[in-house]
Rosetta silent file (secondary structure, phi, psi, omega in degrees, C-alpha in Angstrom):
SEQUENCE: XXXXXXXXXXXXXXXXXXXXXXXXXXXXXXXXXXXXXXXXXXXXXXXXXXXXXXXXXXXXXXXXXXXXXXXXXXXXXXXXXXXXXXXXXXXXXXXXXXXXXXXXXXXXXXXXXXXXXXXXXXXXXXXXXXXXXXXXXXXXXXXXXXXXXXXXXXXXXXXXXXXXXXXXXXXXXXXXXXXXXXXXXXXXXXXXXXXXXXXXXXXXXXXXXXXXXXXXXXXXXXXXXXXXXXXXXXXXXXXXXXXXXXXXXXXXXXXXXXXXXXXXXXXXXXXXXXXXXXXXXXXXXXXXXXXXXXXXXXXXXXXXXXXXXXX
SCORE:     score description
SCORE:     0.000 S_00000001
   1 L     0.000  135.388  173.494  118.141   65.392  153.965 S_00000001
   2 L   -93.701  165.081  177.511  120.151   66.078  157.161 S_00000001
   3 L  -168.354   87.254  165.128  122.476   68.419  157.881 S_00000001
   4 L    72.547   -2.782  142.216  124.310   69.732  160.958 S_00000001
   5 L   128.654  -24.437 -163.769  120.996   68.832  163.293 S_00000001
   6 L   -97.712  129.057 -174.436  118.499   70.785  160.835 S_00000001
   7 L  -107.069  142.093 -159.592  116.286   68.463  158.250 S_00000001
   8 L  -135.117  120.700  158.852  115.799   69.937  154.810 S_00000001
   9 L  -127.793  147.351  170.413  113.278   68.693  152.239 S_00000001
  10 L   -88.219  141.267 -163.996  112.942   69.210  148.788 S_00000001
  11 L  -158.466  132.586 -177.581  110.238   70.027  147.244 S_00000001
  12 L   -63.167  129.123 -171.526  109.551   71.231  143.461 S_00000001
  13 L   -62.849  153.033 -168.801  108.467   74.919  142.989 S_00000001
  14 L   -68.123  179.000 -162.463  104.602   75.276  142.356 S_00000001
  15 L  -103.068  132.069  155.069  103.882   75.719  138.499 S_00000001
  16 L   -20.763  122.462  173.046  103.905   79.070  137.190 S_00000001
  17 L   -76.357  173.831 -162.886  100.445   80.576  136.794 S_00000001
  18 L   -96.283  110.939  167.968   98.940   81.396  133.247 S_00000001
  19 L   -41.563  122.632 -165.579   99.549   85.049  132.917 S_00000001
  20 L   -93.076  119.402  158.312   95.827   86.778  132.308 S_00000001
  21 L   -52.372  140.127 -170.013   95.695   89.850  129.981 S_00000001
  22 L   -71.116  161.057 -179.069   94.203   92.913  131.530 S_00000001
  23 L  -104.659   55.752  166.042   90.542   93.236  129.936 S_00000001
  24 L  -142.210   13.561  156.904   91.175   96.421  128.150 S_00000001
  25 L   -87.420  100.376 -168.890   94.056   94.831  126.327 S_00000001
  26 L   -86.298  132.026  178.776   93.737   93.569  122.853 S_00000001
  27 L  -122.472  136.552  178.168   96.002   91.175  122.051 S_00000001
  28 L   -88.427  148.353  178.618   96.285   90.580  118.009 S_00000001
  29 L  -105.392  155.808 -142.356   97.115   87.454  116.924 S_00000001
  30 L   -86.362  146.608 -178.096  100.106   87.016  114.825 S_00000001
  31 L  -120.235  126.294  166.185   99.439   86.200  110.913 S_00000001
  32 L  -118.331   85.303 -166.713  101.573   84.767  108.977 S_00000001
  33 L   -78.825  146.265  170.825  100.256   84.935  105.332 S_00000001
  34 L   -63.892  149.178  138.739  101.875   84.338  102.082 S_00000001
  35 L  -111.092  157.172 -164.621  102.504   86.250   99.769 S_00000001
  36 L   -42.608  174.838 -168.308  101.804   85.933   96.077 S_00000001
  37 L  -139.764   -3.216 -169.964  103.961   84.389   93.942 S_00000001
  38 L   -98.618  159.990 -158.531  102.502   85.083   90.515 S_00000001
  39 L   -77.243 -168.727 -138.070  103.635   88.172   89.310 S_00000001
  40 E  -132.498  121.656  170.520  101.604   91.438   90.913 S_00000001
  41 E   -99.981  135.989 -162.262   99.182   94.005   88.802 S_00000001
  42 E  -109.143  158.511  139.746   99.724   97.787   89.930 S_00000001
  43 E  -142.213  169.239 -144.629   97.591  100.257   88.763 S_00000001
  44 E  -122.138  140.027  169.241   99.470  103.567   88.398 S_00000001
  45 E  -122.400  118.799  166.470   97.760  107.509   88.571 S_00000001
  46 L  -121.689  175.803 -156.653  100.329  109.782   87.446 S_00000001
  47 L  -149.804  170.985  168.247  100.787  113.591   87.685 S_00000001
  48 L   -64.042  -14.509 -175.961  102.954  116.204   87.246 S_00000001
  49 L  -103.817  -77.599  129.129  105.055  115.666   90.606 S_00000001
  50 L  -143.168 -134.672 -165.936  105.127  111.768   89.438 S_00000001
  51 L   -70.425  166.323  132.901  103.571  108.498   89.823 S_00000001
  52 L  -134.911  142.556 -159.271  101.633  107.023   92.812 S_00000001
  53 E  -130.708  150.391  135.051  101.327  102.717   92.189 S_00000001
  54 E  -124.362  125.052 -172.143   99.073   99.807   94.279 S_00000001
  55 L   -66.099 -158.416 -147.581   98.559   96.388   93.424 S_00000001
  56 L   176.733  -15.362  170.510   95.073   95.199   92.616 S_00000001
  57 E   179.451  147.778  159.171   95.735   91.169   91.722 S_00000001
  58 E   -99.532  151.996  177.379   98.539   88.692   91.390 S_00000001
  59 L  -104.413  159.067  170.456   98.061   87.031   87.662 S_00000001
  60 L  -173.357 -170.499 -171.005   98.984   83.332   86.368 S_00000001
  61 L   -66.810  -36.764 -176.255   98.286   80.950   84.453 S_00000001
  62 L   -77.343   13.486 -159.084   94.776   79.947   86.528 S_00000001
  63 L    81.417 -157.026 -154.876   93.786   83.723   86.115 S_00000001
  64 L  -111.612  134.069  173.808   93.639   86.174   88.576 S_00000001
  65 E  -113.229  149.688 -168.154   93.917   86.213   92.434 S_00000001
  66 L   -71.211  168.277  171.090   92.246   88.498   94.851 S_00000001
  67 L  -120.637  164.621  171.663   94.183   91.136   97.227 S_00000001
  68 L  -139.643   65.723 -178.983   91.529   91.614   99.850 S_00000001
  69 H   -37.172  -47.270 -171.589   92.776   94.669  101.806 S_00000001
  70 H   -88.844   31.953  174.892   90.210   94.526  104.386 S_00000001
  71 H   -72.153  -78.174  179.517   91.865   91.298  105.088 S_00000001
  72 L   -74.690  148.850  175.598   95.409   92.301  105.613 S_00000001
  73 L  -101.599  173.288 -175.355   96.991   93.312  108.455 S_00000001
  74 H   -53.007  -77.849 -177.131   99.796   96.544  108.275 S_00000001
  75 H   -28.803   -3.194 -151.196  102.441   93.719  108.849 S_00000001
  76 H  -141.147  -78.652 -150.440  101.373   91.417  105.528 S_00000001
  77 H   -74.529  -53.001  149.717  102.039   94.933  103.262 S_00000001
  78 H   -15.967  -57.739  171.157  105.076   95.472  104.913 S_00000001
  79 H   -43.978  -47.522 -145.138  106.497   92.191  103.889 S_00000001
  80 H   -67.057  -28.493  152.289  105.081   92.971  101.181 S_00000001
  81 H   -58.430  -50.930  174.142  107.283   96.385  100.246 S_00000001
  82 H  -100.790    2.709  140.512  110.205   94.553  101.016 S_00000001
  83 H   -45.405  -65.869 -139.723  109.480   91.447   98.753 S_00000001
  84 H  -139.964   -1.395  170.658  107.794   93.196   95.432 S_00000001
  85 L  -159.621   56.199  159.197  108.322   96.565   95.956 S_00000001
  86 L   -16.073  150.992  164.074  112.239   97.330   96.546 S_00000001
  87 L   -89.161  152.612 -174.978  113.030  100.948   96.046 S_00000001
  88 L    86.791   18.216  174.964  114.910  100.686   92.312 S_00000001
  89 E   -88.448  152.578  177.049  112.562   98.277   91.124 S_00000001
  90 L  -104.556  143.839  172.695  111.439   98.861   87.546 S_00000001
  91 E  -136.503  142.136 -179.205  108.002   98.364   86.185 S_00000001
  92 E   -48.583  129.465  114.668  106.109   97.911   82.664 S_00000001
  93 E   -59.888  138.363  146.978  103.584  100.645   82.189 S_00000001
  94 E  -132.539  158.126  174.232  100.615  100.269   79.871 S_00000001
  95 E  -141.128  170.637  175.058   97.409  101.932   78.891 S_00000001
  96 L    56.944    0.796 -154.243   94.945  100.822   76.013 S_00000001
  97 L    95.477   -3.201  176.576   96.965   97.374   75.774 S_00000001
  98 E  -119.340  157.180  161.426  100.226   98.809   74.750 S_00000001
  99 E   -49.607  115.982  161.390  103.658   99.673   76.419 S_00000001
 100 E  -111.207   12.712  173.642  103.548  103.100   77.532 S_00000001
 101 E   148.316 -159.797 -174.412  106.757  103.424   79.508 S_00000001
 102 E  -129.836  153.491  153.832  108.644  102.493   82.383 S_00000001
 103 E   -93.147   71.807 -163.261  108.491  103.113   86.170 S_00000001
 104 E   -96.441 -176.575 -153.302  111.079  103.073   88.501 S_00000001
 105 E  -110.476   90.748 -116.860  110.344  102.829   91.952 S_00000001
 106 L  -130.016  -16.854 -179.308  111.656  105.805   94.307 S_00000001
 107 L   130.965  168.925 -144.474  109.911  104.199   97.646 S_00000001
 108 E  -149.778  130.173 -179.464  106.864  102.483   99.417 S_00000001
 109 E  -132.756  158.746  131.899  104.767  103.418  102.480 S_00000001
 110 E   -80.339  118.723 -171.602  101.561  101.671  104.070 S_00000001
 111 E  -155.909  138.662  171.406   98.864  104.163  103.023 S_00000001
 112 L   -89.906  168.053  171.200   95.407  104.352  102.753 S_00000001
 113 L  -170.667  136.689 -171.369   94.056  105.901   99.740 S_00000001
 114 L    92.054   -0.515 -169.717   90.619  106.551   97.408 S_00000001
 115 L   103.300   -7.637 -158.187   88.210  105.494  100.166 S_00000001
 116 L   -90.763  158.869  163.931   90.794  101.891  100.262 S_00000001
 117 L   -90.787 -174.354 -107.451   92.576  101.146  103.596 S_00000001
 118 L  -108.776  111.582  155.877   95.918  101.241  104.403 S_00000001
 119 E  -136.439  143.261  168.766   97.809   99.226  101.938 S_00000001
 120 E    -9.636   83.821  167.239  101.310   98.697  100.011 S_00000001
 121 E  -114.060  146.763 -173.026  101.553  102.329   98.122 S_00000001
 122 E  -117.906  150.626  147.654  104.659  103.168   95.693 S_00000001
 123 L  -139.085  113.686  144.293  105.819  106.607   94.207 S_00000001
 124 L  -129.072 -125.634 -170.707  108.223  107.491   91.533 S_00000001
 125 E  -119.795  152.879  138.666  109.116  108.427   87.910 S_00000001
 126 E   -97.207  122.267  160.128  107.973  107.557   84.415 S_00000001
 127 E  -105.287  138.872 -170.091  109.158  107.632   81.128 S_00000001
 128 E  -115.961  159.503 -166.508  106.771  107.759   79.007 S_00000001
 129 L   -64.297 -170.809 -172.852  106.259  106.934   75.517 S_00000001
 130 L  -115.987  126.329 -177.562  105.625  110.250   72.926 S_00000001
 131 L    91.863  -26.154  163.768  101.956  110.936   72.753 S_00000001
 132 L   -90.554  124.136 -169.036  101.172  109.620   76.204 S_00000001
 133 L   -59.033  138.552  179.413   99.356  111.855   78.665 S_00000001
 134 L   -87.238  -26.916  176.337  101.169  111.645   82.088 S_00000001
 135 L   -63.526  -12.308 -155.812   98.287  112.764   83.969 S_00000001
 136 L  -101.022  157.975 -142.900   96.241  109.619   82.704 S_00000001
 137 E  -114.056  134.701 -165.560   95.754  106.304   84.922 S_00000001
 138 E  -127.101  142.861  143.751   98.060  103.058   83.899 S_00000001
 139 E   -91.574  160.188 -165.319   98.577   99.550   84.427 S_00000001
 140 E  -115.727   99.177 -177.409  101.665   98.210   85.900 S_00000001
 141 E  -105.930  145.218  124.596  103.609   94.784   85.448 S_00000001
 142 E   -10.306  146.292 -168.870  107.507   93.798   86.770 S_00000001
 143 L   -83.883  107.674  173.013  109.711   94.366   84.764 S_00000001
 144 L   129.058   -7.850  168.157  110.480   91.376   82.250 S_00000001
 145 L  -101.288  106.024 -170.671  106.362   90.428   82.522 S_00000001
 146 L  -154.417   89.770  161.533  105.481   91.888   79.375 S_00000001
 147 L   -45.424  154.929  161.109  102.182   90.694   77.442 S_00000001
 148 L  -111.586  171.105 -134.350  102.055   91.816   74.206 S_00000001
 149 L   -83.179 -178.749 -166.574  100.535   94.931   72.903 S_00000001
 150 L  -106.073  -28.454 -176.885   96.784   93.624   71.286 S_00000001
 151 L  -123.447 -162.888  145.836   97.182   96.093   67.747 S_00000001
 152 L   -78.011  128.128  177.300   99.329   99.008   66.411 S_00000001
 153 L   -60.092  115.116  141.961   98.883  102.383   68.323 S_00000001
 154 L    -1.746   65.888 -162.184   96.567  104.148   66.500 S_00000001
 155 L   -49.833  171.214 -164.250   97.452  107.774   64.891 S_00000001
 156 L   -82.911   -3.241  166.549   95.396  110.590   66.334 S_00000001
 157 L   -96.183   -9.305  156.508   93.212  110.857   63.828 S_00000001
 158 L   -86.280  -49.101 -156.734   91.960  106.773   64.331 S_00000001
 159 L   -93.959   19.117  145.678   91.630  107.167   67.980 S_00000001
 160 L  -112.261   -1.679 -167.371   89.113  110.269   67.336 S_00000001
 161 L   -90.392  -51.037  175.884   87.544  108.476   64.801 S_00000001
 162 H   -61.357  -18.567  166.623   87.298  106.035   67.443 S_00000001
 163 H   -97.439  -31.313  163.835   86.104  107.998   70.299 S_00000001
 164 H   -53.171  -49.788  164.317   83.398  109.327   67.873 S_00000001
 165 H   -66.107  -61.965  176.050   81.749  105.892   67.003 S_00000001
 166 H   -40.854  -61.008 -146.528   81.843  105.099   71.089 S_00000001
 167 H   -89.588    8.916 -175.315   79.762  108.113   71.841 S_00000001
 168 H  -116.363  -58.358 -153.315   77.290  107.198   68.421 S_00000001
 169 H  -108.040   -3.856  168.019   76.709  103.534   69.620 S_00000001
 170 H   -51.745  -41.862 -162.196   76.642  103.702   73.342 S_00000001
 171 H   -75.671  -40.061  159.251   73.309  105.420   73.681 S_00000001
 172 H   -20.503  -79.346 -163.179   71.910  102.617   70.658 S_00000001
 173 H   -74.060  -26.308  170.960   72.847   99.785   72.368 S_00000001
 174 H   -55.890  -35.300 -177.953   72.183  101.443   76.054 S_00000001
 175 H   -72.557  -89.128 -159.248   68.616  102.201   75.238 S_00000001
 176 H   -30.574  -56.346 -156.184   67.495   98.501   74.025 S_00000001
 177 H   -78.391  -25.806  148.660   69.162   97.680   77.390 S_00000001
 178 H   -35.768  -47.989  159.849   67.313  100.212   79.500 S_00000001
 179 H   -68.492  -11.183 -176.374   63.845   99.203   78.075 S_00000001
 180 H   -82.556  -23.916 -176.793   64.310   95.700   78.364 S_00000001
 181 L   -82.696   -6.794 -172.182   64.849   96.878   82.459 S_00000001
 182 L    52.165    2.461  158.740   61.867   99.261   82.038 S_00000001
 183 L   -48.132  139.089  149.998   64.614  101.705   83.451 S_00000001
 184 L   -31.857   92.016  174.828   64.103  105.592   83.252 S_00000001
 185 L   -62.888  126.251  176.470   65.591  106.743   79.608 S_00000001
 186 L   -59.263  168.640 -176.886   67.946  110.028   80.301 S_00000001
 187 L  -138.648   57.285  157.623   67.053  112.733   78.841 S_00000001
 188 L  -176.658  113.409 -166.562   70.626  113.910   77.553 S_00000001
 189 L   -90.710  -66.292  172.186   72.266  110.676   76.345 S_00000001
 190 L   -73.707    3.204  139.818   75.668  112.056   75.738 S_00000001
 191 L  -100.015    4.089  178.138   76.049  113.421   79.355 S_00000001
 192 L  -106.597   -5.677 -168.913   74.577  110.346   81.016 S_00000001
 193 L   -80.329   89.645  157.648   76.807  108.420   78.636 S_00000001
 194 L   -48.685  -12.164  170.444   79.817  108.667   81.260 S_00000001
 195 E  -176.132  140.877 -169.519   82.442  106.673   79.667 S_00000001
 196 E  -151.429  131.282 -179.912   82.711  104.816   76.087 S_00000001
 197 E  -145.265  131.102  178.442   85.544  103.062   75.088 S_00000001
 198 E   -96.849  140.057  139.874   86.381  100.720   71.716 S_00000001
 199 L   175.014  157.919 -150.482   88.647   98.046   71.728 S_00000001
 200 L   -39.198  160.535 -179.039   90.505   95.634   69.487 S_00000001
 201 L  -146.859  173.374 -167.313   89.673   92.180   69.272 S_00000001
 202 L   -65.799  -65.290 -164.212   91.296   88.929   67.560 S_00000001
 203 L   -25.266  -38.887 -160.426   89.218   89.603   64.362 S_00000001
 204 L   125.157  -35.182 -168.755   90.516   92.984   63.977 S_00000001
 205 L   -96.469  179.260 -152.190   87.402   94.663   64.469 S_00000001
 206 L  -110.778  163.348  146.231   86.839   96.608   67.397 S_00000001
 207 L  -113.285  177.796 -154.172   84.136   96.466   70.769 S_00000001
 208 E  -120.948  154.369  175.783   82.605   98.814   72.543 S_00000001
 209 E  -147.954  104.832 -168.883   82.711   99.022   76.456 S_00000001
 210 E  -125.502 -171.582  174.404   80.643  101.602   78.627 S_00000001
 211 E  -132.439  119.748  164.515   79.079  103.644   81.582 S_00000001
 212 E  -130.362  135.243  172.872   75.717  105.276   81.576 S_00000001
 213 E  -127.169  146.170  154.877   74.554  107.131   84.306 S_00000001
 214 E  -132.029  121.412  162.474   71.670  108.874   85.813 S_00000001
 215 L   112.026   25.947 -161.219   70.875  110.673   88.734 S_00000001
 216 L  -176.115  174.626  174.710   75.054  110.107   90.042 S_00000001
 217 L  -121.009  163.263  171.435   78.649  111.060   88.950 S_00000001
 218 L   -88.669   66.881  179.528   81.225  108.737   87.997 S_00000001
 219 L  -163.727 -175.941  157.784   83.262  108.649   91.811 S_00000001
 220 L   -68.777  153.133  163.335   82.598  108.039   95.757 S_00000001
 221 L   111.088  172.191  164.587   80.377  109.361   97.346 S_00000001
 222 L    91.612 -154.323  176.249   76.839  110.948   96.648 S_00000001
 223 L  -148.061 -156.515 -160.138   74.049  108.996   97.563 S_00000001
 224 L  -100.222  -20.621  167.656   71.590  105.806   97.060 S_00000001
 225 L   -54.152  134.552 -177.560   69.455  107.854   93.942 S_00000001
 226 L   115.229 -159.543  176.648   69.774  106.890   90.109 S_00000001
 227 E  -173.309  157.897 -171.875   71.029  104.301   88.368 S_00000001
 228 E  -153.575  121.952  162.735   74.191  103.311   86.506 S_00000001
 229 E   -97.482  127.156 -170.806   74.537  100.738   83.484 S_00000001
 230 E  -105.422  149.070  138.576   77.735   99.039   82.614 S_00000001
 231 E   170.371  178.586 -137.035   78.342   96.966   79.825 S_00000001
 232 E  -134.893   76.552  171.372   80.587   95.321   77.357 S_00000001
 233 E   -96.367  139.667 -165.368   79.568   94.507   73.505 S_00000001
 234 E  -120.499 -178.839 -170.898   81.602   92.748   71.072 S_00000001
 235 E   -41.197   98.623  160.520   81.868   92.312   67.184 S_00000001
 236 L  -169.620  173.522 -173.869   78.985   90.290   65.041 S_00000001
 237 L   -61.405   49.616 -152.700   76.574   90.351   62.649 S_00000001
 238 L   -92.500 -171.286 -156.137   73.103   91.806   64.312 S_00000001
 239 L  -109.649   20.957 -166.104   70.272   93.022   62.538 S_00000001
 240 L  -110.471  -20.456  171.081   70.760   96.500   64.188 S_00000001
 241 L    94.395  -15.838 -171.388   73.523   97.772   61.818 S_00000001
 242 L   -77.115    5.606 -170.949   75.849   98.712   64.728 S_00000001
 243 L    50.370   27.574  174.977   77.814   95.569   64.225 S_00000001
 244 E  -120.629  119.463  170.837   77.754   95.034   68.014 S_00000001
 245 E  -118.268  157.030  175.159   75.918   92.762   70.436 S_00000001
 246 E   -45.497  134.257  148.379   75.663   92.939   74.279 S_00000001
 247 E   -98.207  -41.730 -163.364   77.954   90.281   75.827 S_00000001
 248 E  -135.680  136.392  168.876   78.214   91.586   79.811 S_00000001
 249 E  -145.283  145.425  165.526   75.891   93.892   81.002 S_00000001
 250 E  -143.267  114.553  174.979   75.847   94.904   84.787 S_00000001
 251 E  -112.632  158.638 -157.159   72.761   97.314   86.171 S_00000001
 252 L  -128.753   47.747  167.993   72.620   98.719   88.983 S_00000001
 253 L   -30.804  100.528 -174.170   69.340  100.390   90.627 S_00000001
 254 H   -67.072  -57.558 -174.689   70.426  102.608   93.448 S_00000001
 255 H   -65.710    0.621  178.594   67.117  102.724   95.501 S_00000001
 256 H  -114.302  -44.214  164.992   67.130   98.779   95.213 S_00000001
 257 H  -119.087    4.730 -174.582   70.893   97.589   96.248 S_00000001
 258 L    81.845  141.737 -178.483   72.689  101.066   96.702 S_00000001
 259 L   -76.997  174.549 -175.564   75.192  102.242   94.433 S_00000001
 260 L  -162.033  109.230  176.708   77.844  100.970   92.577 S_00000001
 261 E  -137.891  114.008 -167.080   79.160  102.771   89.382 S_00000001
 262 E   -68.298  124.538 -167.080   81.715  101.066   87.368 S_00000001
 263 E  -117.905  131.245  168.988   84.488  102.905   85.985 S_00000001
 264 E   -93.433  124.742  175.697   87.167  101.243   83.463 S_00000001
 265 E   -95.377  -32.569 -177.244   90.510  102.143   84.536 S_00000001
 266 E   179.550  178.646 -167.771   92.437  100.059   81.826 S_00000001
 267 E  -162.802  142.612  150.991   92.759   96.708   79.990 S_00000001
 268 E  -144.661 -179.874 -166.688   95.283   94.597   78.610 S_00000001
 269 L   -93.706   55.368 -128.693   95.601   91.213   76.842 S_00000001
 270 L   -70.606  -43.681  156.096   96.868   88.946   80.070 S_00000001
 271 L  -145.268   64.689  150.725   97.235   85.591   78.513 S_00000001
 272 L    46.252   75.760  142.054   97.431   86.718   74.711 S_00000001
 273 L  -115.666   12.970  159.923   94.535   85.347   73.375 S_00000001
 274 L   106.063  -16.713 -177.105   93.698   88.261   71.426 S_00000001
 275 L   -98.577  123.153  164.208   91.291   89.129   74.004 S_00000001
 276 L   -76.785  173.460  142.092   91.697   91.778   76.922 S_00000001
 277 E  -100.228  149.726 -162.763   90.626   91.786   80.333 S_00000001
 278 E  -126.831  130.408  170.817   89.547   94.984   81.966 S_00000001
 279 E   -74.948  138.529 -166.449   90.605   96.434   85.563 S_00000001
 280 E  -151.558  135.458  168.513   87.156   97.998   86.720 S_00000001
 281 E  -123.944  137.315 -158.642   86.893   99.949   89.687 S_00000001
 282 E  -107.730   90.521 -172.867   83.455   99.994   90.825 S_00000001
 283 E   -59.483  144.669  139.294   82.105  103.361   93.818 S_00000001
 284 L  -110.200 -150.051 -164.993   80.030  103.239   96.041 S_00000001
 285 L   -95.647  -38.832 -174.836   78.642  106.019   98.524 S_00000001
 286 L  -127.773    8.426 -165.181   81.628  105.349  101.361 S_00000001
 287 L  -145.655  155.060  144.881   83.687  102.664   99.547 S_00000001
 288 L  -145.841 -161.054 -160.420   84.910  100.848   96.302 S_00000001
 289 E  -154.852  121.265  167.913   85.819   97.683   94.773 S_00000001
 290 E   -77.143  119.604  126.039   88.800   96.492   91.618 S_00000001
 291 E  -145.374 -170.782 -121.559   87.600   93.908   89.626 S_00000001
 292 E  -151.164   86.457  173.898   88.742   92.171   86.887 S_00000001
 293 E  -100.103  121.768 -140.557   86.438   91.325   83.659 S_00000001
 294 E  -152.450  147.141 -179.668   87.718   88.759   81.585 S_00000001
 295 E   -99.009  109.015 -158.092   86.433   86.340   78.977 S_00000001
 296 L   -59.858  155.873  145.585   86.358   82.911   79.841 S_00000001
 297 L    22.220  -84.378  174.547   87.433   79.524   78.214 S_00000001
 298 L   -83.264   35.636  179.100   83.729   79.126   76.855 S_00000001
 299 L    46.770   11.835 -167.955   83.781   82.670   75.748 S_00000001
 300 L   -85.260  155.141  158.326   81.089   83.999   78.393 S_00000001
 301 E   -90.438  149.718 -179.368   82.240   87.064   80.359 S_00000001
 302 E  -162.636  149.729 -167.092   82.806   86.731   84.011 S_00000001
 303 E   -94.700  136.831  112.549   83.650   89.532   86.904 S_00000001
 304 E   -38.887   66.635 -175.105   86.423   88.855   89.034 S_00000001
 305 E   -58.239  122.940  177.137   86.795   90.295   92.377 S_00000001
 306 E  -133.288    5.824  176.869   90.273   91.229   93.337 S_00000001
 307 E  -172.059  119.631  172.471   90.593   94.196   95.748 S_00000001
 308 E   -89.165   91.126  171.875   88.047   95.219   98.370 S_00000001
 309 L   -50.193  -19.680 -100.697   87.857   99.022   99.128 S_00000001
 310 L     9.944   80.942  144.780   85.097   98.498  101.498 S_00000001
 311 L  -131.228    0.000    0.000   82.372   97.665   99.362 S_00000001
């Protein structure tokens, strides 16, 4: 191109170079994960100041899906507060398999908590049913997701009757499983027996579901010494007179895989076949683990991982 005695050419501007990131910069890459769609299992601790709630599994029809916390980024619980856990949302409480009250929902932070990292935590109020301790640790549904209870509540004179027989047939059936393991027998049975719990079943009649410990507490923490037996017997005819047999057993050697001692937080009957499933949170020395033991199809028991503490 001419012009006025001066020659002009055009020519395209060079291409933009690829901007380099400094090397002390991390740059995260952006995730954009779903979130469930099946409704969302809380479990609830409450107190005298009120509630504090975290999920622990979405539920359906196909069973139960994991939360994997150490997984998520801050930004996927975020959503996730303003999706499923609006302030003014209401939620089912239960404990033992029955309604024990309602929940509404007062607000939601990302918070770690328990040894767990930084995940979707709620606090508000409960009302609670008459006879239920507020101090005592609940499951949680949406409001309008509401299994139905697995019995009648109990008067207070069946659920001592009932905490009496747990703490008579735990150490029975614990011993047979301890010698078949050639495990160390304690030598105070009702302080290693750490937790014993009956409950209903389609028949009517009840199982038993426990903790035995030695050498450890029931929490985080501690160290790799001891051992801790879980397990889960239900209703039939043995030759032993307790009218129980082992179904799920889980042991645990500390000086051979480290520990892990299983705690039942609660149970309900999730898709009312008469059976529950049990939320189980399981410690280890810097971590834990939810999972979710539930009796399959073919009637076998089977553990269910659904929320990683780091362990």
């Amino acid at each position: 191109m001419s012009w006025g005695g001066v020659d002009f050419d055009v020519v395209p501007p060079p291409e933009r170079a690829p901007q380099v990131a400094d090397a002390d910069t991390v740059v995260e890459p952006v995730r954009d994960i779903e979130l469930p769609t099946d409704p969302i299992v809380f479990v609830v601790h409450g107190g005298d100041s009120g509630v504090r709630m975290r999920p622990v599994a979405a539920v359906g029809a196909d069973g139960f899906q994991a939360l994997y916390a150490d997984d998520l980024p801050e930004g996927y619980w975020r959503r996730f507060i303003t999706e499923l856990m609006r302030q003014g949302s209401e939620f089912s409480l239960y404990h033992e398999g029955r309604r024990a009250g309602t929940l509404v929902l007062e607000g939601a932070e990302v918070a770690a908590e328990d040894g767990c990292p930084a995940i979707a935590t709620g606090t508000g109020s409960a009302e609670l049913a008459a006879g239920v301790a507020r101090d005592g640790a609940f499951l949680a549904l949406p409001e309008g997701t509401l299994p139905p209870a697995l019995d009648p509540a109990p008067d207070s004179a069946a659920r001592a009757a009932l905490r009496g027989r747990s703490r008579q047939l735990g150490p029975i059936l614990a011993e047979r499983l301890l010698r078949a393991r050639r495990a160390g027998l304690p030598s105070n049975w009702q302080a290693a027996l750490v937790q014993a719990q009956m409950f209903p079943t389609p028949e009517g009649a009840r199982g038993l579901i426990a903790t035995l410990m030695v050498g450890d507490t029931l929490g985080p923490g501690l160290d790799d010494q001891g051992y801790a037996l879980f397990f889960l017997a239900s209703p039939s005819a043995d030759r032993s007179g307790t009218g129980l047999d082992t179904v799920y057993t889980a042991f645990a050697d500390y000086s051979a895989g480290g520990k892990a001692a299983p705690k039942v937080i609660d149970y309900l009957d999730w898709d009312r076949d008469g059976w529950p499933a049990f939320l189980v949170q399981v410690f280890g020395t810097v971590g834990s683990r939810f999972d979710m033991l539930a009796r399959g199809e073919d009637g076998d028991w089977e553990r269910v991982p659904v929320l990683s503490c780091g362990l």
